[in-house]
C-alpha positions, 0 to 999 in steps of 0.5 A: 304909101308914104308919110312923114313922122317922128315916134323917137324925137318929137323935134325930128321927123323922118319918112316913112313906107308902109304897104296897103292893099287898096282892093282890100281896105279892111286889111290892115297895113304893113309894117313901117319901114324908115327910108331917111336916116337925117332927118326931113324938112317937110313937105318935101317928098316926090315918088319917081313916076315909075314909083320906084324911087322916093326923093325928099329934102333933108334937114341938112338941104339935101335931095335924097333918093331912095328905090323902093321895091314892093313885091315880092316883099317892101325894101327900102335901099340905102337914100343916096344924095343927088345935090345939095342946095346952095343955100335954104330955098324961099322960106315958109312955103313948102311947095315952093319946088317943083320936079320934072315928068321924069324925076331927074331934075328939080327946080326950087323958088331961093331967094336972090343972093343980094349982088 
């Protein structure tokens, strides 16, 4: 699973992976495992189809992307920028964006330039 958090800064908040075993809900969780190094903006975060890649948006407005192994243990790889934005995309509603099937493109909701 994936989430957001922030236990070193409480202005800062980061993404996080840890492992569950769904059969098993009386197990307890794996251990946290940080995937970004900047910083996030919220509720922006995408698991490629395949489940093997974990994109988000940084606080610097750029889409980064991560593989994630799970067996035979959980590994994170270095979070490699796929583009940047121009510019912040529409504020104040998160869910303003939206991926392909396939996880290759993105689409986001910015506002006009004023030309």
């Amino acid at each position: 699973m994936s989430y957001e958090s922030n236990p070193e800064d409480v202005n800062i908040f980061n993404i996080f992976v840890r492992t569950f075993e769904a059969s098993k809900p009386e197990m307890p969780l794996g251990k946290p495992v940080q995937v970004s190094t900047k910083g996030v903006r919220g509720g922006v975060i995408y698991w490629s189809k395949n489940s093997k890649e974990l994109c988000y948006l940084t606080t610097d407005w750029e889409i980064e992307c991560a593989e994630v192994t799970t067996t035979p243990t959980l590994k994170v790889g270095t979070p490699k920028v796929w583009f940047k934005l121009p510019r912040p995309p529409w504020p104040g509603d998160p869910e303003t964006w939206v991926s392909s099937r396939d996880g290759k493109q993105f689409v986001f909701v910015m506002p006009a330039t004023g030309k």
